[in-house]
C-alpha positions as CSV (number, residue, x, y, z in Angstrom):
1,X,-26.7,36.2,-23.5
2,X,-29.7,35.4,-25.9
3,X,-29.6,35.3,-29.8
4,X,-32.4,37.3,-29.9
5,X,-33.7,40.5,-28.6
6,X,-37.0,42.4,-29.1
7,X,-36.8,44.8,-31.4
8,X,-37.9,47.7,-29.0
9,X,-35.1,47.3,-26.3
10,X,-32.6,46.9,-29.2
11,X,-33.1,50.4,-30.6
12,X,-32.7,51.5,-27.1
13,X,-29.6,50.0,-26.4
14,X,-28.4,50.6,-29.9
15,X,-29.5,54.5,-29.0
16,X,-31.8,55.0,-32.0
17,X,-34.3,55.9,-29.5
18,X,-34.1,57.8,-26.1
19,X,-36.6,55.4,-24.1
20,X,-38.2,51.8,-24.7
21,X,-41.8,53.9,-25.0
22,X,-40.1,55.5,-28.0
23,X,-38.7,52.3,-29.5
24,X,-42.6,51.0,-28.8
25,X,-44.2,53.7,-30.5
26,X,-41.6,53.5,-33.5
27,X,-42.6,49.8,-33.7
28,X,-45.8,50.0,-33.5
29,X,-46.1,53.0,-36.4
30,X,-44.7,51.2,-39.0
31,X,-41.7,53.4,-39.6
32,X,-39.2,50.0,-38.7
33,X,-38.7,47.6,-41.7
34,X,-37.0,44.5,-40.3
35,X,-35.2,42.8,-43.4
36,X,-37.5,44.4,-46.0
37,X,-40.6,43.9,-43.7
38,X,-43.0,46.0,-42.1
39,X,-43.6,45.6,-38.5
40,X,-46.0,46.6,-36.2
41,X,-45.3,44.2,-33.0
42,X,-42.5,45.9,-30.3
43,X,-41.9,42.6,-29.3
44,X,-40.3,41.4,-32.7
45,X,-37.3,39.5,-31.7
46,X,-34.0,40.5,-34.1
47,X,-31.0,38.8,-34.3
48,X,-27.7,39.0,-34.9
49,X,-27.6,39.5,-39.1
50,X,-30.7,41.2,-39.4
51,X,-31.2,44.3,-41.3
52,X,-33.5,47.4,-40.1
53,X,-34.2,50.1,-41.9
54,X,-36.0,53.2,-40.2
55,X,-37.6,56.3,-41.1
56,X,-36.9,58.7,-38.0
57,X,-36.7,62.7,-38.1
58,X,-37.6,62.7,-41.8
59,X,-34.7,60.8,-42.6
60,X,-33.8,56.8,-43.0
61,X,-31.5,54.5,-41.7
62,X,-30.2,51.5,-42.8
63,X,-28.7,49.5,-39.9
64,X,-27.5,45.8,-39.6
65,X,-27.8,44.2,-36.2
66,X,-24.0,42.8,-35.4
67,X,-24.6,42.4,-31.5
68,X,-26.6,42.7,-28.3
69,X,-26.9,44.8,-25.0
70,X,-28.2,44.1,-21.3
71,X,-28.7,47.6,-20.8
72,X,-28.3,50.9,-22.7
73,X,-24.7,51.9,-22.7
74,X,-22.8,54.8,-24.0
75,X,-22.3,56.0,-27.5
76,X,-19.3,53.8,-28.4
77,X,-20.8,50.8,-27.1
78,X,-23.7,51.4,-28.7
79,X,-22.2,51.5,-32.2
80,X,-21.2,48.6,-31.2
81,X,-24.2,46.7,-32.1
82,X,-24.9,47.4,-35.4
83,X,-23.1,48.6,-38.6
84,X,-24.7,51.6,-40.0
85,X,-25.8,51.1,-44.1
86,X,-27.0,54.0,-44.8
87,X,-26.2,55.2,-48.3
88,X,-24.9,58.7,-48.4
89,X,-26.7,61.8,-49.2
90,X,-26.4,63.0,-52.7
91,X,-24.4,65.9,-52.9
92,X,-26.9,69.1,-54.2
93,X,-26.7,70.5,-57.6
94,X,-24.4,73.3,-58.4
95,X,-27.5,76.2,-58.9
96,X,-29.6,74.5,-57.2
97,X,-32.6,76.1,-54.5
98,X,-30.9,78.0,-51.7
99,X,-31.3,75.5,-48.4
100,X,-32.8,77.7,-45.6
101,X,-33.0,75.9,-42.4
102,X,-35.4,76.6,-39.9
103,X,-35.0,79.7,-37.7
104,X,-32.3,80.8,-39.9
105,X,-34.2,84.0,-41.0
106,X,-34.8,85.4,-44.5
107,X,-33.2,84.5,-47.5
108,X,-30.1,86.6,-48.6
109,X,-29.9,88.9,-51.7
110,X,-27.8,86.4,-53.2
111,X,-30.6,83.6,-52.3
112,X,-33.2,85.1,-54.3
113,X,-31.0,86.2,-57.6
114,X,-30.3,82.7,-57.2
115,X,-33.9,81.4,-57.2
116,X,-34.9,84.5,-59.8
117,X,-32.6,82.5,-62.3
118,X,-33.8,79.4,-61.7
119,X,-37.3,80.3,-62.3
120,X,-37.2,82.8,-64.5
121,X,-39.2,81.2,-68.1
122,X,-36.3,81.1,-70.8
């Protein structure tokens, strides 16, 4: 096996990415940082040591290259391949703006006392 792999088949195999068009696309949008880089070319090799960081469903991940695929296997062998960096969210204020997901419907009574005190001029 090679040293090197292009950058698009790696985040396939590593399953960041469902398909290689994906990986392409992801490449090519600048969202991928390859050791503090910017890249634009799906055909970046990466190797072994490497760090990517990329910006994917509004969040980012930090992730160092540790190994290589031939083909996209399952979830345990994909971890595999890299070693996730990725600081830890920071835990949300005590008070803070009551989190309403999407499609979780209207904010409870408690929500908006909550929000009414934060907002409310002193």
């Amino acid at each position: 096996m090679s040293d090197r792999q292009r950058i698009d088949k790696w985040l396939v195999y590593a399953r960041v990415v469902k398909t290689r068009t994906l990986g392409q696309a992801l490449a090519v949008s600048g969202h991928v940082r390859l050791n503090g880089r910017k890249i634009d070319d799906p055909a970046q090799p990466v190797k072994a040591g490497d760090v990517l960081t990329i910006g994917l469903h509004g969040r980012v991940r930090v992730l160092k290259v540790l190994d290589f695929a031939e083909r996209r296997g399952s979830a345990t062998v994909a971890s595999a391949l890299y070693e996730d960096l990725t600081p830890p969210e920071a835990p949300s204020a005590a008070g803070a703006l009551p989190v309403v997901e999407a499609g979780e419907g209207r904010p409870t009574k408690r929500d908006r006392r909550r929000f009414d005190k934060l907002t409310e001029p002193d």
